[in-house]
C-alpha positions as CSV (number, residue, x, y, z in Angstrom):
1,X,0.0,0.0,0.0
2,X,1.4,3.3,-1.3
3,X,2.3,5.7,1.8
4,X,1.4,8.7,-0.4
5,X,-2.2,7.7,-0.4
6,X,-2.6,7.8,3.6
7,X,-3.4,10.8,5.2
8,X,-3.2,10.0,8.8
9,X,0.3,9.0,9.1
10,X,2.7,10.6,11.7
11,X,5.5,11.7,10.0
12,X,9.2,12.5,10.8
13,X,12.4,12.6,9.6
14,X,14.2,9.6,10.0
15,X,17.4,7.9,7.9
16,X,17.4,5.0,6.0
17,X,19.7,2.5,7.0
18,X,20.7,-1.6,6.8
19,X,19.7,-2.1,10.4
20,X,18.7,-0.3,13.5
21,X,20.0,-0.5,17.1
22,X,17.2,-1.5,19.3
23,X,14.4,1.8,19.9
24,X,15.9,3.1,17.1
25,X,13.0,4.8,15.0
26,X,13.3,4.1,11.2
27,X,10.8,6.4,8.9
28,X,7.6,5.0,9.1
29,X,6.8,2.1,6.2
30,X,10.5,2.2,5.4
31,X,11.6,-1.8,5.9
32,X,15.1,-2.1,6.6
33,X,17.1,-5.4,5.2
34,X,18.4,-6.8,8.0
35,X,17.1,-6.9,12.4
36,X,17.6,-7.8,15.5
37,X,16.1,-10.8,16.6
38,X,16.1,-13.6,19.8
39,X,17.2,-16.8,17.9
40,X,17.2,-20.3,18.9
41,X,18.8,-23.0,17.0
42,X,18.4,-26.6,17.0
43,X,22.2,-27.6,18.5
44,X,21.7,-25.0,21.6
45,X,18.6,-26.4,22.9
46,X,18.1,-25.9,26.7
47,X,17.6,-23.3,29.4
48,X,16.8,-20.0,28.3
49,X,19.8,-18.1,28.7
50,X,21.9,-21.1,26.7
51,X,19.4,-21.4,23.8
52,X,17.9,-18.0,23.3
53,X,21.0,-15.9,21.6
54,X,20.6,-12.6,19.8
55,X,21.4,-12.2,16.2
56,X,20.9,-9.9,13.2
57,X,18.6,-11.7,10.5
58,X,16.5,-10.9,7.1
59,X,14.2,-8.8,7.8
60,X,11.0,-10.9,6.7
61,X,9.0,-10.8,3.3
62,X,5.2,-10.9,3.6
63,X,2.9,-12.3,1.2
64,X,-0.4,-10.8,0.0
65,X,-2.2,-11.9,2.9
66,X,0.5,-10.6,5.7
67,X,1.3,-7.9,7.5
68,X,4.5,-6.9,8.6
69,X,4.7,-5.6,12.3
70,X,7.2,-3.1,14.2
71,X,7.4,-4.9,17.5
72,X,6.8,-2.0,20.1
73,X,6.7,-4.7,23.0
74,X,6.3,-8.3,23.4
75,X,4.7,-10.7,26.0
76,X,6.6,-13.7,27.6
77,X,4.6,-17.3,28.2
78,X,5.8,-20.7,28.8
79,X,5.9,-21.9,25.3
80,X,9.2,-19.8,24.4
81,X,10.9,-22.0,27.9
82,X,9.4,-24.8,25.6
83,X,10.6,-23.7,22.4
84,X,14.6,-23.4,23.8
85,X,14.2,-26.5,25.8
86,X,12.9,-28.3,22.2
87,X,10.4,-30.0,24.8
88,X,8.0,-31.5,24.4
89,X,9.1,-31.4,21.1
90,X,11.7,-29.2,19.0
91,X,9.8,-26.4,17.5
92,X,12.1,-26.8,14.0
93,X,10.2,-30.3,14.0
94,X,7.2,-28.1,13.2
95,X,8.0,-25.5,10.9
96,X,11.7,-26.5,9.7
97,X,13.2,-23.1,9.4
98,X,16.8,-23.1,10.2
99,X,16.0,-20.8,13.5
100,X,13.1,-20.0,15.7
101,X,12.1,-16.6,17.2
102,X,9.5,-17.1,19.6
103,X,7.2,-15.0,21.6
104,X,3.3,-15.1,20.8
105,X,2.2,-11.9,22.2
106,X,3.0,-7.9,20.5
107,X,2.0,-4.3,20.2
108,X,3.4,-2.6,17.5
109,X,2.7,-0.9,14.4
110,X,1.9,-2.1,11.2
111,X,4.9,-0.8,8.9
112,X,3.7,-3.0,5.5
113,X,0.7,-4.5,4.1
114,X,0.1,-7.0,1.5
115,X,-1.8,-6.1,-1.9
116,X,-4.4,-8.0,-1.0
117,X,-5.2,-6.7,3.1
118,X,-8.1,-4.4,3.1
119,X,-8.9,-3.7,6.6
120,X,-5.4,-2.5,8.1
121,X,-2.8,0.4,6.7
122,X,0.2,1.2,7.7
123,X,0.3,3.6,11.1
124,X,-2.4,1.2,12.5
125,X,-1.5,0.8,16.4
126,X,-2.0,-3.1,17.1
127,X,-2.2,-6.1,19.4
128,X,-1.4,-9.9,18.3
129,X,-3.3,-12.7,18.5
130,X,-1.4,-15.9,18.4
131,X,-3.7,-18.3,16.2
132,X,-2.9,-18.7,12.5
133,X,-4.2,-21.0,9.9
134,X,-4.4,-21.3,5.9
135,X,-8.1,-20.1,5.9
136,X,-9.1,-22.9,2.7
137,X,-11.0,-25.4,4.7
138,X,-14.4,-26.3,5.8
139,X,-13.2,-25.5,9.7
140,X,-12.2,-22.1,8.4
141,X,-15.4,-21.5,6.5
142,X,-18.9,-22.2,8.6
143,X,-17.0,-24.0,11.1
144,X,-14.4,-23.4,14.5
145,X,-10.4,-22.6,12.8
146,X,-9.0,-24.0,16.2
147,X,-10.1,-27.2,14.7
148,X,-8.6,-26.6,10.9
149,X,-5.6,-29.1,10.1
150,X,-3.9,-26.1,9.3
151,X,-4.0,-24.1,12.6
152,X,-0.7,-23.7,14.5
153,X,0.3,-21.2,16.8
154,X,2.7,-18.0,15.8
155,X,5.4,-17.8,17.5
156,X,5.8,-21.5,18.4
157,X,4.8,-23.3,16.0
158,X,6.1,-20.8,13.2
159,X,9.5,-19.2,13.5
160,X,8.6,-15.8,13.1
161,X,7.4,-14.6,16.9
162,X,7.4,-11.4,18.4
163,X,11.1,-11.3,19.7
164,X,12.8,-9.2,16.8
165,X,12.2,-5.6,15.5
166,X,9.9,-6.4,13.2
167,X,7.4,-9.9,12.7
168,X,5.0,-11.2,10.1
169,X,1.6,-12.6,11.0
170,X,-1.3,-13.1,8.7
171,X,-3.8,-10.0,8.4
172,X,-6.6,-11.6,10.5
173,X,-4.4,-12.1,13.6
174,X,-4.5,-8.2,14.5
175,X,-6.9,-6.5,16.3
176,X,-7.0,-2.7,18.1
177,X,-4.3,-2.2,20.3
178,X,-6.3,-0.6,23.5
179,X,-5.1,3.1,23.7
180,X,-5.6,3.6,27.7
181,X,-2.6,0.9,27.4
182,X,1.4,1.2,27.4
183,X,3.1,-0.7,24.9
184,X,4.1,-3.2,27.8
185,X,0.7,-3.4,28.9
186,X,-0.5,-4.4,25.1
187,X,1.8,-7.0,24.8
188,X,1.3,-8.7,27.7
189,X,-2.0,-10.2,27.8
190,X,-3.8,-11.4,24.0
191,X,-2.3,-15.2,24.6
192,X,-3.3,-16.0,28.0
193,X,-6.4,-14.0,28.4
194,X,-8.1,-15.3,24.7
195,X,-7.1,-18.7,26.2
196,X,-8.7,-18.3,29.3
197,X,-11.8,-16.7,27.2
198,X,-12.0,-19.8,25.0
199,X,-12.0,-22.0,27.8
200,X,-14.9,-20.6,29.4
201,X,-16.6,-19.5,27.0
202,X,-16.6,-21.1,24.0
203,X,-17.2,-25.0,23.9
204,X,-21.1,-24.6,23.5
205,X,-23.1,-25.4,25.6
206,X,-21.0,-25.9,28.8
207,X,-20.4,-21.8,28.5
208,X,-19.6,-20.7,32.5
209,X,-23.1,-19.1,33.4
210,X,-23.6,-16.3,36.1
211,X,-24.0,-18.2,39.0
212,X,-22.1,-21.0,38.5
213,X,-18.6,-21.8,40.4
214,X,-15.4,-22.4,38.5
215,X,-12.3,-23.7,40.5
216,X,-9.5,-22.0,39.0
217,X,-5.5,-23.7,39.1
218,X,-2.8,-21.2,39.1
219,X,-4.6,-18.1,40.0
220,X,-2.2,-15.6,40.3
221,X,-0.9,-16.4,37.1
222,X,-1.5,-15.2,34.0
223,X,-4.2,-17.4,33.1
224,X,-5.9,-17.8,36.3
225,X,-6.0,-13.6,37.0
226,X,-8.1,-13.7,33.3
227,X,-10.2,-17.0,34.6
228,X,-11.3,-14.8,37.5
229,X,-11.5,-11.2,36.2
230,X,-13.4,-13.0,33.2
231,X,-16.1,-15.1,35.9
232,X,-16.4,-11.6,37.5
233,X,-18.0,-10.3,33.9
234,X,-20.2,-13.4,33.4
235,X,-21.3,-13.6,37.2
236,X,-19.6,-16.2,38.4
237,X,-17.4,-17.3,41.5
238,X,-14.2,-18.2,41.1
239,X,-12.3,-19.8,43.5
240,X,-8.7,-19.3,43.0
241,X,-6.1,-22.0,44.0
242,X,-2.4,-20.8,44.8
243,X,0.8,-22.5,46.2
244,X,2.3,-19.5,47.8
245,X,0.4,-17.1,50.6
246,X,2.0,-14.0,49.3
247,X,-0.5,-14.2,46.6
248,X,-3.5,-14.6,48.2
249,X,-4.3,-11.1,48.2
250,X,-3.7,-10.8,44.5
251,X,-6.0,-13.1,43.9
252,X,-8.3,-11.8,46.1
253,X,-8.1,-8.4,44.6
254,X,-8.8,-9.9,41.2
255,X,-11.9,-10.9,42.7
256,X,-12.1,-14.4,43.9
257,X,-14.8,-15.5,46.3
258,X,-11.9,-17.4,48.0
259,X,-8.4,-18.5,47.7
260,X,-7.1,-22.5,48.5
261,X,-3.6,-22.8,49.2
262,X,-2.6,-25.7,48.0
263,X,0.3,-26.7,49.9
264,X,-1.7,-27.5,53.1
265,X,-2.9,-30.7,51.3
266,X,-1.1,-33.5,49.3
267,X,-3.1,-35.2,47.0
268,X,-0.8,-34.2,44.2
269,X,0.9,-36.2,41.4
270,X,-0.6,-39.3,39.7
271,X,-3.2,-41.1,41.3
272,X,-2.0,-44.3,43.2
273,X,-3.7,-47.5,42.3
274,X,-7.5,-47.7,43.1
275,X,-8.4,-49.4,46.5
276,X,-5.0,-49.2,47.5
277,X,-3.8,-47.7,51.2
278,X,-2.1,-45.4,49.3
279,X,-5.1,-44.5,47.6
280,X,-7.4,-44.3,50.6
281,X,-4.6,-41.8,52.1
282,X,-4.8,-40.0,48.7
283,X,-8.7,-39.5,48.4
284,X,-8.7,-38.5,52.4
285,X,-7.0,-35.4,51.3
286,X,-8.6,-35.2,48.4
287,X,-11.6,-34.6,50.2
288,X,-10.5,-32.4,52.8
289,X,-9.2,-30.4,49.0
290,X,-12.9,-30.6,48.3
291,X,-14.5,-29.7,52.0
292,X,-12.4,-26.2,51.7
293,X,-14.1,-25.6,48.3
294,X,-17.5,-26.3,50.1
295,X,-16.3,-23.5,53.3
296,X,-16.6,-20.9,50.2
297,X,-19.3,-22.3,48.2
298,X,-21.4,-23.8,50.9
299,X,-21.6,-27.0,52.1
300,X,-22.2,-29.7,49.4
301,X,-22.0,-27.3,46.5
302,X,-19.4,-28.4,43.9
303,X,-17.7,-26.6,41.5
304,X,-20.0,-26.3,37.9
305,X,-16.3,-26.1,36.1
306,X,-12.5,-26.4,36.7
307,X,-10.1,-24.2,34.9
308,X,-7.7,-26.6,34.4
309,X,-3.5,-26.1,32.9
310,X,-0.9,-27.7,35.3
311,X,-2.2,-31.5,34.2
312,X,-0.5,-34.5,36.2
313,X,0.0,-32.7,39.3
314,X,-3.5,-31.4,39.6
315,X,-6.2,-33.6,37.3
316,X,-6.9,-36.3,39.2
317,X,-8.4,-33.9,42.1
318,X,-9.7,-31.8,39.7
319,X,-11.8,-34.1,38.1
320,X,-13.3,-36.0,41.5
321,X,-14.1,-32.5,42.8
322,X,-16.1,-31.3,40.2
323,X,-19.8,-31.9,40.5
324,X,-22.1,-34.0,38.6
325,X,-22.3,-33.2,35.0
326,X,-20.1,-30.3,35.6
327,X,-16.6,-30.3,33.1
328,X,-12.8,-29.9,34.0
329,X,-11.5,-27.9,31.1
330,X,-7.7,-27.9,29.8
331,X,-5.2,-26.1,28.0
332,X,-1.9,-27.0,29.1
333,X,0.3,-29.8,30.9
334,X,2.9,-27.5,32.9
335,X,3.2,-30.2,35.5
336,X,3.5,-33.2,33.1
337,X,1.5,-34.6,30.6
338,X,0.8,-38.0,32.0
339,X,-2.8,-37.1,33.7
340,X,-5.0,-39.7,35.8
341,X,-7.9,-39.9,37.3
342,X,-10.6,-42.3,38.4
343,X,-12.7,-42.9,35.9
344,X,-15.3,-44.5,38.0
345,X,-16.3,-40.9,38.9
346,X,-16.2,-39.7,35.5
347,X,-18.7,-42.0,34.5
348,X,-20.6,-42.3,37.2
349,X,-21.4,-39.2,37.9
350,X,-21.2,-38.0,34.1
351,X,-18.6,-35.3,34.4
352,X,-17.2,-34.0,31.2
353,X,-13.7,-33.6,29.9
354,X,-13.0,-30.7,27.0
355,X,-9.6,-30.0,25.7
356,X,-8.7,-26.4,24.6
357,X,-6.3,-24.5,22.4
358,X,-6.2,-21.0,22.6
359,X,-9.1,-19.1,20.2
360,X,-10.6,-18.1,17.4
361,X,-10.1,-14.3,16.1
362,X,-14.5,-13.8,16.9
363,X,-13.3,-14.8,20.8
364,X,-9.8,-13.4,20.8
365,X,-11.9,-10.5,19.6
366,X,-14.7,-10.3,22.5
367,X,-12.0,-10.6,24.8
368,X,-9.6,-7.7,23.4
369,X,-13.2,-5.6,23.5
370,X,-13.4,-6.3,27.1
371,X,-9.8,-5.1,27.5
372,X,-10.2,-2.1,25.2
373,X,-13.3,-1.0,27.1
374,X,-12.0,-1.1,30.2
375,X,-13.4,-4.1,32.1
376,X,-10.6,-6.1,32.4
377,X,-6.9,-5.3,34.0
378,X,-3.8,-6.7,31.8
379,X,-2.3,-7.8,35.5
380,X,1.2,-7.2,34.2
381,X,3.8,-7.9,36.8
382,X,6.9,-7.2,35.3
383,X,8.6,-5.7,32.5
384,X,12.1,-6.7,31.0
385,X,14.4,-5.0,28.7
386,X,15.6,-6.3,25.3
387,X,18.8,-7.7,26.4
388,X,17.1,-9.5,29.5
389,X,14.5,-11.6,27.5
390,X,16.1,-15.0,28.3
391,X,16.2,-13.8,31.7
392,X,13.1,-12.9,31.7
393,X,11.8,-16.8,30.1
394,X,14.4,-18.2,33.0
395,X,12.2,-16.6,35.8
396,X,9.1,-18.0,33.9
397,X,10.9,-22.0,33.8
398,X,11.7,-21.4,37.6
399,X,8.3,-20.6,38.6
400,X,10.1,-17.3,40.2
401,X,7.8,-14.8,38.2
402,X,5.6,-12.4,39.6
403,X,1.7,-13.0,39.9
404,X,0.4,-11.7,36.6
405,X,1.8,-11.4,33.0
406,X,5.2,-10.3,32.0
407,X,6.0,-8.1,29.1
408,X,9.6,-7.2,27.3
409,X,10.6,-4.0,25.8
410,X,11.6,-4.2,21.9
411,X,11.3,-0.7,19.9
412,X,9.5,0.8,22.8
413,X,12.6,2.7,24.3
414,X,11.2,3.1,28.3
415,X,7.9,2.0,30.2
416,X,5.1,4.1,30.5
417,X,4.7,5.1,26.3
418,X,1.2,5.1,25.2
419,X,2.1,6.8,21.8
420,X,4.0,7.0,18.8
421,X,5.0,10.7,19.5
422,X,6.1,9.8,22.5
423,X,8.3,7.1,21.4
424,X,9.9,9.4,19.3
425,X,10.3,12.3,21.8
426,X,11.6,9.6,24.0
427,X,14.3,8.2,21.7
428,X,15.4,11.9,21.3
429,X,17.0,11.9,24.8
């Protein structure tokens, strides 16, 4: 798209170079040959700080379909600690470039649009959504893209994330970036809070309903904080679950109807064999798990759903605490994969089990409305510079991170920007 047929550009002077150091403005549209990015390669898999390592790349081509973002800021989630660990599987097993930049989460501005993109121009401030797919098949057309063949996740599943000057994503992956926001604050949140969105919302008809109860794992992460803000706006009780007393009042301040710390039971891990002592011992706590649910939602009132995500160390209690008919819902496996449970209570008392990958672009959309109209907080924690982003992912692998969501600078010079003026008055000093 021709930059003399826009009219609402900002404009400046700026030079025209190879590359740019890091918050170093290039004129707007102008797409410089070579960046900075966060590269992992396939022989330095393993902790963060060994297998992310900065380089200067190609700057990428788009297609007709693509957009070409300047990264302002980025958001950090576990699947960049996956993607340098290669676990559970090597991300160049997916995609087979000869390096992966990961991060699924941006603000930015779009800098170059392909001839056939209708409904963004260049200067158009911006927020990512992770979920990309080839758009030809029946899923894409009448039915749900998260179950297309082609859907795959930017960032981990492609090699072109968020942690490098500039990224390509497909046109239908952006939405408005919410002005009220900092650049940090925009990047930190599309990933886990569309997730949590999905999760609740949208597997028809076992939507949360006002009323209802939801028992939410890892609350005072960045998940959980959206699983309760987001039962707050449907009117629902959440009941947040924590391993650490200095978060309780986060969680509480999110608005849970109660916290559970989880370390004064232990009924974690795999289930032992049915009928065994060790499984008596293990259902004993188990219910006592369950009889401090019941001191905040009344005595015999189960949970309607359970926002499920660590997997092996929590499912087996999740899915004997949830009522009858009710559904333990899942995303992730942070734990460990290899989940068990009892399935004498499963069918018995009819509970339900539904899987979930992050979202569609119609719920990644309600939930950046909610965002962009004020109803929901991003809950972000912490903010890294550029040259701390493996840092950053080694906090993340340690579990040593701050309640909420964490965000890394990239063009955005300082916290606290809301603008592109005052990005550029900022990289004056």
């Amino acid at each position: 798209m021709a930059l003399d047929n826009q009219t609402d550009i900002l404009t400046y002077d700026a030079p025209e170079k190879e590359l740019y150091e890091i918050g170093e403005m290039p004129p707007m549209g102008y797409v410089p040959p070579k960046m900075y990015a966060w590269a992992i390669r396939r022989d330095r898999h393993g902790v963060p700080e060994e297998s992310f390592k900065q380089e200067v790349v190609d700057t990428w081509d788009i297609d007709s379909h693509e957009v070409l973002v300047l990264v302002m800021a980025a958001g950090v989630n576990y699947n960049g600690v996956w993607a340098g660990l290669g676990q559970p599987i090597s991300p160049f097993d997916v995609h087979g470039d000869p390096f992966h930049i990961a991060g699924s989460d941006a603000s930015g501005i779009v800098w170059k649009v392909g001839d056939k993109v209708k409904n963004w121009k260049v200067g158009d401030e911006v927020v990512i959504h992770c979920n990309q797919d080839d758009g030809d098949d029946e899923e894409c057309n009448g039915g749900d893209p998260m179950y297309s063949p082609t859907q795959r996740i930017w960032g981990y599943e492609t090699g072109d994330g968020s942690f490098s000057q500039f990224t390509k994503v497909q046109a239908q992956q952006l939405m408005p970036r919410p002005k009220h926001l900092t650049w940090e604050e925009a990047a930190c949140y599309t990933l886990t809070l569309a997730t949590a969105y999905r999760m609740l919302f949208g597997h028809h008809p076992h939507e949360l309903r006002p009323g209802q109860n939801v028992l939410v794992w890892g609350a005072s992460g960045g998940l959980g904080s959206y699983a309760i803000q987001l039962a707050n706006t449907a009117g629902a009780n959440a009941i947040g679950v924590i391993s650490d007393e200095s978060k309780r009042q986060f969680v509480m301040d999110q608005g849970a109807k109660g916290v559970i710390n989880r370390k004064d039971f232990n009924c974690w891990g795999q289930l032992p064999t049915v009928n065994s002592p060790e499984y008596n011992a293990w259902l004993k706590e188990a219910r006592k798990f369950g009889k401090a649910i019941w001191d905040i939602t009344g005595k015999g009132v189960n949970v309607d759903m359970v926002f499920e995500h660590p997997g092996e160390a929590t499912f087996p209690v999740s899915t004997l605490v949830v009522k009858k008919g009710g559904i333990v819902v899942i995303c992730a496996g942070t734990s460990g994969f290899n989940t068990t449970f009892d399935v004498r209570y499963m069918w018995m008392h009819q509970k339900r089990l539904q899987g979930s990958h992050f979202a569609n672009l119609k719920q990644a959309a309600s939930a950046n409305r909610l965002m962009c109209e004020r109803r929901l907080d991003p809950c972000m924690s912490e903010v890294f510079p550029w040259d701390e982003i493996p840092q950053a992912h080694t906090k993340m692998y340690k579990n040593e991170h701050k309640p909420g969501n964490m965000s890394v600078l990239v063009q955005a010079p300082k916290t606290g920007l809301r603008t592109l003026s005052e990005v550029l008055e900022a990289g004056k000093g």
